[in-house]
mmJSON file of the N, C-alpha and C atoms, coordinates in Angstrom:
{"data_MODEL":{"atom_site":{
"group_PDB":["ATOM","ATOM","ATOM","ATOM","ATOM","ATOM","ATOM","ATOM","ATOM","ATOM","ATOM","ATOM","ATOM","ATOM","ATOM","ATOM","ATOM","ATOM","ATOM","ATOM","ATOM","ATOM","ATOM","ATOM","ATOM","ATOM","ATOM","ATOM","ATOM","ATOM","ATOM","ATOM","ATOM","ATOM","ATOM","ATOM","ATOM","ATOM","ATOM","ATOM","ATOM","ATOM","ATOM","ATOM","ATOM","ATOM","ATOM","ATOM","ATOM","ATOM","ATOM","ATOM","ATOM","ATOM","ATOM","ATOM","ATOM","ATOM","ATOM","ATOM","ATOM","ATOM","ATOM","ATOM","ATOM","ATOM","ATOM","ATOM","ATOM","ATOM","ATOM","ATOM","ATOM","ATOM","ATOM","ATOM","ATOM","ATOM","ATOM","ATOM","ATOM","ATOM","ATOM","ATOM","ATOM","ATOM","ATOM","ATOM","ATOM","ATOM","ATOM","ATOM","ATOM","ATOM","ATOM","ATOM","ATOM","ATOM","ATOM","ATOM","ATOM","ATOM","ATOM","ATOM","ATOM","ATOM","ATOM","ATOM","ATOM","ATOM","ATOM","ATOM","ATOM","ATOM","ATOM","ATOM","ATOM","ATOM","ATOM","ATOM","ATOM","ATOM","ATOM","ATOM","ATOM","ATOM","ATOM","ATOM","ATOM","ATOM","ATOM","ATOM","ATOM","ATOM","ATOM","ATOM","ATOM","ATOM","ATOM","ATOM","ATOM","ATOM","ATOM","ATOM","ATOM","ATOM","ATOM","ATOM","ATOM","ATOM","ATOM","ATOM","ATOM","ATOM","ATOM","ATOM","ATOM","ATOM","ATOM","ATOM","ATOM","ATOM","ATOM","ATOM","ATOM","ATOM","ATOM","ATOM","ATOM","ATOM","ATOM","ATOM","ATOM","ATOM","ATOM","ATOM","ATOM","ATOM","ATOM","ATOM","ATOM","ATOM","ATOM","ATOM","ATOM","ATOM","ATOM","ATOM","ATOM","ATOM","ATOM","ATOM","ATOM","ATOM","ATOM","ATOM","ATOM","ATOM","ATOM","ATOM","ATOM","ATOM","ATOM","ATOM","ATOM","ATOM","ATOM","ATOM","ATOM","ATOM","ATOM","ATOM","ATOM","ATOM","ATOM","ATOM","ATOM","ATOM","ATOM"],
"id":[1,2,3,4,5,6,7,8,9,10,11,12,13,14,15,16,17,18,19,20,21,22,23,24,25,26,27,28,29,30,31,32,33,34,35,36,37,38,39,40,41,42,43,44,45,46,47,48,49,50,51,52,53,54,55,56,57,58,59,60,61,62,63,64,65,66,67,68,69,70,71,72,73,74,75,76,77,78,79,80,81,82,83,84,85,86,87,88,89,90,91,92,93,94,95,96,97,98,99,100,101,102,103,104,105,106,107,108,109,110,111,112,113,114,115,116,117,118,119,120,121,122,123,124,125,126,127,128,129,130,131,132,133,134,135,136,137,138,139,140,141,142,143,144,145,146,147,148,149,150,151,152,153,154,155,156,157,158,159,160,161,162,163,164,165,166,167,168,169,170,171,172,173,174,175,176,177,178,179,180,181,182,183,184,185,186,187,188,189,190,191,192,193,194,195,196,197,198,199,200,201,202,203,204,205,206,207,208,209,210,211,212,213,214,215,216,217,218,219],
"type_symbol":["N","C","C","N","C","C","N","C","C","N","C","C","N","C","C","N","C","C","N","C","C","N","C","C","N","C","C","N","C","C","N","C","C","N","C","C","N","C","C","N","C","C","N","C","C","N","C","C","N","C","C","N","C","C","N","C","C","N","C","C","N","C","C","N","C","C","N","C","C","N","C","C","N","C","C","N","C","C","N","C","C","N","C","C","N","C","C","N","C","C","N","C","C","N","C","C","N","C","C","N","C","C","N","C","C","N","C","C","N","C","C","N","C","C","N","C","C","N","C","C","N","C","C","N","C","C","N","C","C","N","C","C","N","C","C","N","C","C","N","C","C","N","C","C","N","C","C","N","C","C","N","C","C","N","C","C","N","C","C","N","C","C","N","C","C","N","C","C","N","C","C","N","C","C","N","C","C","N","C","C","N","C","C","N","C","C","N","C","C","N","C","C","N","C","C","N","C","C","N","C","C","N","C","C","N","C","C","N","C","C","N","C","C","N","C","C","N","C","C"],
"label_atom_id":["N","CA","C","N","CA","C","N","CA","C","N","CA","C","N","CA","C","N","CA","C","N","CA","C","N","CA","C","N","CA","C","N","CA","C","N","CA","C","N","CA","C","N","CA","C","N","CA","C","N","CA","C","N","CA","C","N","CA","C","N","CA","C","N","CA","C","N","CA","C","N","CA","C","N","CA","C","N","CA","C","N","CA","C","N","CA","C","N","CA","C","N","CA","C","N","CA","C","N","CA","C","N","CA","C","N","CA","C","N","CA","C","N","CA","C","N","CA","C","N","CA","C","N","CA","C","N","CA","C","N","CA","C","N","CA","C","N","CA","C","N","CA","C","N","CA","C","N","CA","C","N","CA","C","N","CA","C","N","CA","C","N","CA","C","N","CA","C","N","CA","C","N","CA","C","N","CA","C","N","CA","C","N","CA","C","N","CA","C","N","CA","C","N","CA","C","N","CA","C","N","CA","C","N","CA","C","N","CA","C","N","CA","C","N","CA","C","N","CA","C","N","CA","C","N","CA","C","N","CA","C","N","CA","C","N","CA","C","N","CA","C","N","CA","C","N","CA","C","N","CA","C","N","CA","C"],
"label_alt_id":[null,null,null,null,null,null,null,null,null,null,null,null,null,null,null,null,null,null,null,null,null,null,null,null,null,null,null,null,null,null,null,null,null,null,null,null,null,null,null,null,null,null,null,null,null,null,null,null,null,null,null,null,null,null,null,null,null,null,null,null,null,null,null,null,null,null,null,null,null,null,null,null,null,null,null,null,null,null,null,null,null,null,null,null,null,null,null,null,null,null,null,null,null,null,null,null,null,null,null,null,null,null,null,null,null,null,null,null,null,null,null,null,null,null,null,null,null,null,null,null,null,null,null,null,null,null,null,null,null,null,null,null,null,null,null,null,null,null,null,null,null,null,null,null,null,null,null,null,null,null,null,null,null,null,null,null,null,null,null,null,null,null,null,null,null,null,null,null,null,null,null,null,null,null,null,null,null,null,null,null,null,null,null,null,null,null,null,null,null,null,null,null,null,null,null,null,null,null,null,null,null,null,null,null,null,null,null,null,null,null,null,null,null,null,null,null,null,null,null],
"label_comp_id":["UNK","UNK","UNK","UNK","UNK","UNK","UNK","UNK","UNK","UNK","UNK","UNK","UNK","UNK","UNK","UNK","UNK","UNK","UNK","UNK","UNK","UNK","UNK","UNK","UNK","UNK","UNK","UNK","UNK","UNK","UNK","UNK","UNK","UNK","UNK","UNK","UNK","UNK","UNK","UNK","UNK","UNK","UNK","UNK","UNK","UNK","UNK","UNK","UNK","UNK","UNK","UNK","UNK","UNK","UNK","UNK","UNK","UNK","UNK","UNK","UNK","UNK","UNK","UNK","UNK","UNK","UNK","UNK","UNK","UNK","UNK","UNK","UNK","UNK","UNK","UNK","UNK","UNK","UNK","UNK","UNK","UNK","UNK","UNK","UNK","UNK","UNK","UNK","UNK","UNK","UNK","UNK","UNK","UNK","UNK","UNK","UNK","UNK","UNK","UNK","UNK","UNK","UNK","UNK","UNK","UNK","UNK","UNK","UNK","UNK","UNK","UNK","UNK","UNK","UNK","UNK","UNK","UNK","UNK","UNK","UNK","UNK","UNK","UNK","UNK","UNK","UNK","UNK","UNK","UNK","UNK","UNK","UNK","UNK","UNK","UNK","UNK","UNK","UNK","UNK","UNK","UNK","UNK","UNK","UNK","UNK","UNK","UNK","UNK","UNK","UNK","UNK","UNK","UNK","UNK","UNK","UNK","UNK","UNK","UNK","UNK","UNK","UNK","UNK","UNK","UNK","UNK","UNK","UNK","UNK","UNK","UNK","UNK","UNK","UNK","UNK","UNK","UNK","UNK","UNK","UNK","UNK","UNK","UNK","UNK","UNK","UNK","UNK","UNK","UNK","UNK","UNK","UNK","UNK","UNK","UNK","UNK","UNK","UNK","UNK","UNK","UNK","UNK","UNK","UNK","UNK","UNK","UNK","UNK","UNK","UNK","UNK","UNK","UNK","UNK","UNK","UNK","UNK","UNK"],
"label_asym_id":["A","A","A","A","A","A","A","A","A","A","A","A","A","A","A","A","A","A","A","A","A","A","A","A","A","A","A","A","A","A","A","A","A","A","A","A","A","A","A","A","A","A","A","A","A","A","A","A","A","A","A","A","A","A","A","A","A","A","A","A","A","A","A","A","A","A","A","A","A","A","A","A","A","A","A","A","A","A","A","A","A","A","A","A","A","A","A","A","A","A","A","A","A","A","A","A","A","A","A","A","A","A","A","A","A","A","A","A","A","A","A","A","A","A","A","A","A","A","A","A","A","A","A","A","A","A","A","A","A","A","A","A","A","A","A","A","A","A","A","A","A","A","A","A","A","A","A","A","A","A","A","A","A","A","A","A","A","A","A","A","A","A","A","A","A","A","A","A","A","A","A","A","A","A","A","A","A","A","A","A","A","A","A","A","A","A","A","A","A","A","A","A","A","A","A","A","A","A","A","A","A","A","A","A","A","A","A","A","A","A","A","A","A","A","A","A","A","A","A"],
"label_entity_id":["1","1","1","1","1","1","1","1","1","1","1","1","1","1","1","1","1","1","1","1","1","1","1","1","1","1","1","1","1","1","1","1","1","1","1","1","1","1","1","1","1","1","1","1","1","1","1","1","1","1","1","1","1","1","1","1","1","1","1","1","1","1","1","1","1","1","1","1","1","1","1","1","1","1","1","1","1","1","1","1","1","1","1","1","1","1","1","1","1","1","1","1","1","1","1","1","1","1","1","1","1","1","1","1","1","1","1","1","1","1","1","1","1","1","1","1","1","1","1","1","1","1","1","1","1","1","1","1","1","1","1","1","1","1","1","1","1","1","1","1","1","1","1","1","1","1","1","1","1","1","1","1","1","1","1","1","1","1","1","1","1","1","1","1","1","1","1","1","1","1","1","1","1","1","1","1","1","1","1","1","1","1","1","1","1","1","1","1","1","1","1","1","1","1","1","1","1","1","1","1","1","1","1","1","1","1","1","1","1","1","1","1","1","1","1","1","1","1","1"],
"label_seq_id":[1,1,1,2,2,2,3,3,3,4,4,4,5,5,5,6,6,6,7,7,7,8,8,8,9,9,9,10,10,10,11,11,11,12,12,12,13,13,13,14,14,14,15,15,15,16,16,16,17,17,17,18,18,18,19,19,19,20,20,20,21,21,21,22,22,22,23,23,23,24,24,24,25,25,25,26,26,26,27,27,27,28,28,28,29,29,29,30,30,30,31,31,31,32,32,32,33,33,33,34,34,34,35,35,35,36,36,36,37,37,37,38,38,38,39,39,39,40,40,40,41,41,41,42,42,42,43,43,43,44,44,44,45,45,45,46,46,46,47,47,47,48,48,48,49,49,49,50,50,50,51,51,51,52,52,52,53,53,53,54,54,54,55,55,55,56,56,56,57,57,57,58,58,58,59,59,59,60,60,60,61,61,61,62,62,62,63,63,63,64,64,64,65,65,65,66,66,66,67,67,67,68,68,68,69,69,69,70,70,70,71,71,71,72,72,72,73,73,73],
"pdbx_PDB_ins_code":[null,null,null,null,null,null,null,null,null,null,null,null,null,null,null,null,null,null,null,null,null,null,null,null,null,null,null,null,null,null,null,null,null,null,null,null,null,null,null,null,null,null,null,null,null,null,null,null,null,null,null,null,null,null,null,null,null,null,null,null,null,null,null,null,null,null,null,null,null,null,null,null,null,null,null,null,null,null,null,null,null,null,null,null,null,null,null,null,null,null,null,null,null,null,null,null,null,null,null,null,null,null,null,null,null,null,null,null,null,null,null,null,null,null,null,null,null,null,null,null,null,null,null,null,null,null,null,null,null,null,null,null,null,null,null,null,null,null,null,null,null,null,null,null,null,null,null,null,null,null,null,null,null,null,null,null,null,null,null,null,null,null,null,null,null,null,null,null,null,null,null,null,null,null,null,null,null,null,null,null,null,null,null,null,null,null,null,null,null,null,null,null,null,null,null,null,null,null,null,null,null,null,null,null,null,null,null,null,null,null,null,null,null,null,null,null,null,null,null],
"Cartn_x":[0.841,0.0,0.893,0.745,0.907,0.678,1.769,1.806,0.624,0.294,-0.915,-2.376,-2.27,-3.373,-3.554,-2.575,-2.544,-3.991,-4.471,-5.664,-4.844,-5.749,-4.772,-4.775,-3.735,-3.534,-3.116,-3.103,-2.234,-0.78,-0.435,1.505,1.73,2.908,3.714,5.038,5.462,6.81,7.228,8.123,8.398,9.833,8.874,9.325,10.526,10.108,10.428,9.718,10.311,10.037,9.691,8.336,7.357,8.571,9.424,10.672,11.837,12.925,14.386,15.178,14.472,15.654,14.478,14.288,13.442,13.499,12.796,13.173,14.148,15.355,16.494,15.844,14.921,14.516,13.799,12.942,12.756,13.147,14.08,15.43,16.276,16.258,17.466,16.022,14.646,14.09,14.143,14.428,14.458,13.37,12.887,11.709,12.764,13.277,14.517,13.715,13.816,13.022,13.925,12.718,13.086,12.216,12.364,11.363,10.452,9.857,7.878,7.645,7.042,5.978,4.569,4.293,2.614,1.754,0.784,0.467,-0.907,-0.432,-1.269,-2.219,-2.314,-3.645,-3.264,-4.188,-4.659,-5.137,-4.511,-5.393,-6.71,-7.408,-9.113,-9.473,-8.526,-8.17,-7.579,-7.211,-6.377,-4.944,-4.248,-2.982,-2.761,-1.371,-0.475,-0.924,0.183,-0.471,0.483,0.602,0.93,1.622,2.985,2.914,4.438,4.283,5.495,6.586,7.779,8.737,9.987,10.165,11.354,10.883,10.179,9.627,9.655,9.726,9.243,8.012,7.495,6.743,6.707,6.26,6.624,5.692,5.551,4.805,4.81,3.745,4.276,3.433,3.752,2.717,2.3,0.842,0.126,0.917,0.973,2.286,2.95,3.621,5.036,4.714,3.793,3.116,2.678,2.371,2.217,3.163,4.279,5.663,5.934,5.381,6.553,5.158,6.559,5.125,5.842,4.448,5.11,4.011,4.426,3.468,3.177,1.677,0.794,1.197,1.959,2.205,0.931],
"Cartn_y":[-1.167,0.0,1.239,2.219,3.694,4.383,5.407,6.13,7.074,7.198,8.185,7.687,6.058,5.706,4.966,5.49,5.211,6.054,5.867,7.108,7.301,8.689,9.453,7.886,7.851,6.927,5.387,5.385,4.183,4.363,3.319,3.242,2.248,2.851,1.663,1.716,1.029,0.892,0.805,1.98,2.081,1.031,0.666,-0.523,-0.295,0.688,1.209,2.656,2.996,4.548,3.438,4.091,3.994,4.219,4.822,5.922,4.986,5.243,4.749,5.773,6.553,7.542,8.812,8.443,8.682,11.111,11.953,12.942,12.966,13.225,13.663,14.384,15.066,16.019,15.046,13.638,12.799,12.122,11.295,11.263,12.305,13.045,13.993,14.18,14.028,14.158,12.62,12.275,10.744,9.712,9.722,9.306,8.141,6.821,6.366,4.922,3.634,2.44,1.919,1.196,0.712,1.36,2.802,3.799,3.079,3.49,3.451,5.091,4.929,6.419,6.409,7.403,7.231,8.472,8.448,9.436,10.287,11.469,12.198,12.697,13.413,13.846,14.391,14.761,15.327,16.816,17.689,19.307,18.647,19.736,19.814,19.185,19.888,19.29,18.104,17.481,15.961,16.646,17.655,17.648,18.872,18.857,17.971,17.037,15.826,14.798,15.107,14.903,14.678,14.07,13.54,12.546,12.519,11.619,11.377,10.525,10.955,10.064,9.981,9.299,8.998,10.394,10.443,11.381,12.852,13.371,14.429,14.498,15.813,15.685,16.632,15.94,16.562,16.688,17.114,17.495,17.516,16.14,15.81,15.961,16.518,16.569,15.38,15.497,13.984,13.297,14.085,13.758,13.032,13.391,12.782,11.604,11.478,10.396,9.549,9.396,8.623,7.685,8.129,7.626,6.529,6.409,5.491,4.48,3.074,2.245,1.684,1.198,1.141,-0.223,-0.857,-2.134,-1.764,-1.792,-1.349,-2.109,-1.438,-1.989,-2.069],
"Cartn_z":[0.0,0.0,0.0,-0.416,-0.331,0.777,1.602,2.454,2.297,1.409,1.281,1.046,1.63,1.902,3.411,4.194,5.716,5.845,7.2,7.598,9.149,9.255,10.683,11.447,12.364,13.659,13.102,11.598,11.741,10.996,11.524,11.29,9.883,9.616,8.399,8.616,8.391,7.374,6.573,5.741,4.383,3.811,2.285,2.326,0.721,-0.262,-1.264,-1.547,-2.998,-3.322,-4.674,-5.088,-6.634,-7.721,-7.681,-8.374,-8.255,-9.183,-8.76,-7.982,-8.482,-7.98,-6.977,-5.563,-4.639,-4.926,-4.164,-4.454,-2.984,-2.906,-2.108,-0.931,-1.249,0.437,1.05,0.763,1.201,2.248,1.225,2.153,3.018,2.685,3.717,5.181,4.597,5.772,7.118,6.615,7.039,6.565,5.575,4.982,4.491,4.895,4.457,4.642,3.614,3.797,5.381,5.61,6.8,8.099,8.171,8.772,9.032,10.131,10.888,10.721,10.124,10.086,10.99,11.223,11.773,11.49,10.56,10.469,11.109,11.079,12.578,12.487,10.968,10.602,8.901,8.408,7.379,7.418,6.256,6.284,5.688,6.19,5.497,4.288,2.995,1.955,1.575,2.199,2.772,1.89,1.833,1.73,2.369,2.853,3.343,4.191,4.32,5.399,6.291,7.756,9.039,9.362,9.265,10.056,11.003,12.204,13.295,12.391,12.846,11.744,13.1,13.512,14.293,16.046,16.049,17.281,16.745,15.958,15.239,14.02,13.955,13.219,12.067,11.206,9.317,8.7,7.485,6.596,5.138,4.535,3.007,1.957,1.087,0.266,-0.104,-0.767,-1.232,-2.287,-3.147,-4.432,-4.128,-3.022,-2.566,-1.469,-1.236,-0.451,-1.116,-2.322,-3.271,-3.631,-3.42,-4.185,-3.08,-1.872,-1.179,-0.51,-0.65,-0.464,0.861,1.766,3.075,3.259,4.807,4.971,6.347,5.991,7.44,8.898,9.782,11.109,11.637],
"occupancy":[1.0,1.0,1.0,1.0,1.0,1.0,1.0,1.0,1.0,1.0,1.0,1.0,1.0,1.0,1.0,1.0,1.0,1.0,1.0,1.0,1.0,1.0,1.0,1.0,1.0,1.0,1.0,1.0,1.0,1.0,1.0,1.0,1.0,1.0,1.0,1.0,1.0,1.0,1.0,1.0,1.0,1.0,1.0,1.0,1.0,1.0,1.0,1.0,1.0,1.0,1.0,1.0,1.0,1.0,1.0,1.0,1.0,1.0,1.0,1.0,1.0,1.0,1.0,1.0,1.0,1.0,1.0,1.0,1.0,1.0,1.0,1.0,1.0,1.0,1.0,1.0,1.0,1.0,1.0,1.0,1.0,1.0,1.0,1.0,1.0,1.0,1.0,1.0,1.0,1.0,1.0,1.0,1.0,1.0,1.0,1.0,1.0,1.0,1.0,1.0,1.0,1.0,1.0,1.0,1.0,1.0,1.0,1.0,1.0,1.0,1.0,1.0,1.0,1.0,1.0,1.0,1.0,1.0,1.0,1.0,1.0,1.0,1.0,1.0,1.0,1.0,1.0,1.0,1.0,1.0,1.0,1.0,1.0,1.0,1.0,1.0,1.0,1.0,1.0,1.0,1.0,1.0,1.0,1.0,1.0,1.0,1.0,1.0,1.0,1.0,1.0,1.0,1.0,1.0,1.0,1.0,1.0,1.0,1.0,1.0,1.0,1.0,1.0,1.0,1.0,1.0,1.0,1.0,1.0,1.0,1.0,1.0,1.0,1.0,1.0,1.0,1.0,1.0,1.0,1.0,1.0,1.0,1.0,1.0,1.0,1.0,1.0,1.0,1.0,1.0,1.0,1.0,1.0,1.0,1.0,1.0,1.0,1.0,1.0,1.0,1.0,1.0,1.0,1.0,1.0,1.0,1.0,1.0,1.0,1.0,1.0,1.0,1.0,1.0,1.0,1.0,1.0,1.0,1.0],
"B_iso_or_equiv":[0.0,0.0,0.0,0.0,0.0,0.0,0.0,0.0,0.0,0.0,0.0,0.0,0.0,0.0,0.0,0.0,0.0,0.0,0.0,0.0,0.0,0.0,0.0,0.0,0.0,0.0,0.0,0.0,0.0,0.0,0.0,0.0,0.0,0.0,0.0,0.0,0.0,0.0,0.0,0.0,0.0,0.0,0.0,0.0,0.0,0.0,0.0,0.0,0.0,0.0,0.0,0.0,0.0,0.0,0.0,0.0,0.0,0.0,0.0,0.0,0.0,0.0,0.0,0.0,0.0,0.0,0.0,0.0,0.0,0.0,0.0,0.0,0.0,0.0,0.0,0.0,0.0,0.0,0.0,0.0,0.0,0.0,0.0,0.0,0.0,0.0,0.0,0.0,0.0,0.0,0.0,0.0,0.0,0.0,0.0,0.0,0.0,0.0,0.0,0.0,0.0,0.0,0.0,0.0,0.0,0.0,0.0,0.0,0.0,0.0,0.0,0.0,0.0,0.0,0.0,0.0,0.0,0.0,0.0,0.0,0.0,0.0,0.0,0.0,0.0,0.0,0.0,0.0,0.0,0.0,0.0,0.0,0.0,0.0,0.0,0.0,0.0,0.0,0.0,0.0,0.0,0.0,0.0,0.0,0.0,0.0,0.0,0.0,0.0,0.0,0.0,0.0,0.0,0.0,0.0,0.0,0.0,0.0,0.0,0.0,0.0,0.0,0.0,0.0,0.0,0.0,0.0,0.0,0.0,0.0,0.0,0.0,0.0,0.0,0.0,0.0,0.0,0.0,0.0,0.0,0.0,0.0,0.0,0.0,0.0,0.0,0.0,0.0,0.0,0.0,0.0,0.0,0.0,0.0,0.0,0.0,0.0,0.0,0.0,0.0,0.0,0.0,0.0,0.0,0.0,0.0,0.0,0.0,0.0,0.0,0.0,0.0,0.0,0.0,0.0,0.0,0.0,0.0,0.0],
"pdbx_formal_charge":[null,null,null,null,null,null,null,null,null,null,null,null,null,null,null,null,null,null,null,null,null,null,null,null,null,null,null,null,null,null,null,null,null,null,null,null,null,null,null,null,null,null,null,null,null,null,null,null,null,null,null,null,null,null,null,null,null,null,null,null,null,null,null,null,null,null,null,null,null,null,null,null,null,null,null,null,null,null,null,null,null,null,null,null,null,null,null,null,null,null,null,null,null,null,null,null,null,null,null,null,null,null,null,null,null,null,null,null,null,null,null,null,null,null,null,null,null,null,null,null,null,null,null,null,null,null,null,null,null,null,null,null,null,null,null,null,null,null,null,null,null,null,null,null,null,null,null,null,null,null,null,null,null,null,null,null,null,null,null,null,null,null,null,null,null,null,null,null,null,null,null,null,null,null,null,null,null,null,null,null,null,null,null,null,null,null,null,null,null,null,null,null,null,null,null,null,null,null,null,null,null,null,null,null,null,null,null,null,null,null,null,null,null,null,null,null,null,null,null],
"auth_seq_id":[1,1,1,2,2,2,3,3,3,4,4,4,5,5,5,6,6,6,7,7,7,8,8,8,9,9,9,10,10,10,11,11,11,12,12,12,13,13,13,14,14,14,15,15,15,16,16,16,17,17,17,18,18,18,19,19,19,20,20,20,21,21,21,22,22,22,23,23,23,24,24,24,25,25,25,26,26,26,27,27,27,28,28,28,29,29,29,30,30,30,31,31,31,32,32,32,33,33,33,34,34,34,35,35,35,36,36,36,37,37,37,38,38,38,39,39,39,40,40,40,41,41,41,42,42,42,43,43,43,44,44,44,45,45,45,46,46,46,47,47,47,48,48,48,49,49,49,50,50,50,51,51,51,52,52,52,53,53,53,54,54,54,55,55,55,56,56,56,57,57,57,58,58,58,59,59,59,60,60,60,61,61,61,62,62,62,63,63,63,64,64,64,65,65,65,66,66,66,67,67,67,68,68,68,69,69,69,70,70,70,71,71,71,72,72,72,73,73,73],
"auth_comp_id":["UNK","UNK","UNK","UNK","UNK","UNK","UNK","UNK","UNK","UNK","UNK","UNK","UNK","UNK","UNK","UNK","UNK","UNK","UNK","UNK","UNK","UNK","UNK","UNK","UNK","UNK","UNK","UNK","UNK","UNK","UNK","UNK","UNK","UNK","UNK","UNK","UNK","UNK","UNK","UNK","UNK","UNK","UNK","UNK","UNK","UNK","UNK","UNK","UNK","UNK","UNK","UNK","UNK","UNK","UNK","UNK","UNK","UNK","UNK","UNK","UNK","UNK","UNK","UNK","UNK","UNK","UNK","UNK","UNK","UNK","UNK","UNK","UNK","UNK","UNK","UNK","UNK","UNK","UNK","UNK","UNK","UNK","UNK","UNK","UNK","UNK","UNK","UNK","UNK","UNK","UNK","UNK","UNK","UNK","UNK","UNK","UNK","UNK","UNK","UNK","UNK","UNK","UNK","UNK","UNK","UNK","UNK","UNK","UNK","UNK","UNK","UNK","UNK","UNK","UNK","UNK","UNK","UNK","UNK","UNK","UNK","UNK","UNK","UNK","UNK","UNK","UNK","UNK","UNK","UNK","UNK","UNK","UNK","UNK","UNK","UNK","UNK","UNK","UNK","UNK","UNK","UNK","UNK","UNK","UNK","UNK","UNK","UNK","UNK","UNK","UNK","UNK","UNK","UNK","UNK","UNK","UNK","UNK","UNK","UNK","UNK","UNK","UNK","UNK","UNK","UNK","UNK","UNK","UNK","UNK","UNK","UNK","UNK","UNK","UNK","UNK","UNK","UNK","UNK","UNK","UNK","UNK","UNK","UNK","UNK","UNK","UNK","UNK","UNK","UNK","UNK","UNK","UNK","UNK","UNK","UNK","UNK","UNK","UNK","UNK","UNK","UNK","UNK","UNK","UNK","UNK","UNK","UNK","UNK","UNK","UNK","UNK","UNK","UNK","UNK","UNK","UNK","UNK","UNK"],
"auth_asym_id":["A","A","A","A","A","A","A","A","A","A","A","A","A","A","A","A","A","A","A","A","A","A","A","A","A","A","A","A","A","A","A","A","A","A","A","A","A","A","A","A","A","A","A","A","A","A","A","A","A","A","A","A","A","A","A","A","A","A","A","A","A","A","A","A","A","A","A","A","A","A","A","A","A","A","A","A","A","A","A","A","A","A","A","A","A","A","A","A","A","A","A","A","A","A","A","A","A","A","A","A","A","A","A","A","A","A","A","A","A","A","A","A","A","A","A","A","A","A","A","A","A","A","A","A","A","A","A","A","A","A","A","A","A","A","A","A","A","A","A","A","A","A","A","A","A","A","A","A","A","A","A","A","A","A","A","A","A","A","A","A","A","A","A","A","A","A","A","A","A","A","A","A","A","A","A","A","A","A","A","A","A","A","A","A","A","A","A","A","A","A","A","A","A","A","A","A","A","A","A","A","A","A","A","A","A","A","A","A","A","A","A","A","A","A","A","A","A","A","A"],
"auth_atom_id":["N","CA","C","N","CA","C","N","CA","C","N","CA","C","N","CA","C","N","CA","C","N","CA","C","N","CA","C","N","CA","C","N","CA","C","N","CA","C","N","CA","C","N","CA","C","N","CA","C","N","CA","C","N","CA","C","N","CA","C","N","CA","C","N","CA","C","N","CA","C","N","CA","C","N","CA","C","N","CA","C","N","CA","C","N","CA","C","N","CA","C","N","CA","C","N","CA","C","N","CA","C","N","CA","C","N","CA","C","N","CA","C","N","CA","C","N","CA","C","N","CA","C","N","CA","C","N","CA","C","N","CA","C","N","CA","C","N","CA","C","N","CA","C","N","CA","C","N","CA","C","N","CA","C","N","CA","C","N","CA","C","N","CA","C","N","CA","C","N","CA","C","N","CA","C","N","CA","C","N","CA","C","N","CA","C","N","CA","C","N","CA","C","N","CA","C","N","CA","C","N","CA","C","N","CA","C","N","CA","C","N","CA","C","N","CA","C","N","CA","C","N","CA","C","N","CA","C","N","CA","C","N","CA","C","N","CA","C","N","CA","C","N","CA","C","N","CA","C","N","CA","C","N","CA","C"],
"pdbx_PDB_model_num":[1,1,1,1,1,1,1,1,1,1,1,1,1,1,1,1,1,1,1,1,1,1,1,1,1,1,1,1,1,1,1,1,1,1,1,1,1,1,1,1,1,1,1,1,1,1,1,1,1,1,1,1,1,1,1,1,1,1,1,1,1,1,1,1,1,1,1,1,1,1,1,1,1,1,1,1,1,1,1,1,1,1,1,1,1,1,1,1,1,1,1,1,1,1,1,1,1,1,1,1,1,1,1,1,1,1,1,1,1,1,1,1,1,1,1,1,1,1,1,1,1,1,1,1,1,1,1,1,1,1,1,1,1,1,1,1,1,1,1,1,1,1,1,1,1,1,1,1,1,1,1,1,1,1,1,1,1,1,1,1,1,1,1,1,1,1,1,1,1,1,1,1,1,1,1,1,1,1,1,1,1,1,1,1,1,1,1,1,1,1,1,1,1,1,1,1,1,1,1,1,1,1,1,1,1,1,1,1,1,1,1,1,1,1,1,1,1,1,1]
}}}
């Protein structure tokens, strides 16, 4: 499944990027396979999504939530 089809309060782990070549701010955010993400909420519009990544919290566009596929913890 796709990170951008978690709903608020559940977790994954990212498992690959849709892409070969992932976008770099991704990664430099720690968005890195292997990761547990959890995501926290949704804007009104459902983008950006929310979510906790290593005890901080970030902010991704849907686009880019699309790209990474993770397996529902």
């Amino acid at each position: 499944m796709m990170l951008s089809e978690l709903a608020p309060g559940e977790r994954g782990t990212i498992q690959r990027y849709e892409t070969d070549t992932p976008p770099s701010r991704l990664l430099e955010m720690g968005l890195v396979p292997g990761t547990t993400v959890e995501v926290v909420r949704r804007a009104p519009l459902g983008d950006p999504i929310y979510l906790n990544v290593r005890g901080y919290h970030l902010a991704v566009r849907e686009h880019d939530a699309e790209l990474i596929h993770v397996d529902e913890a």
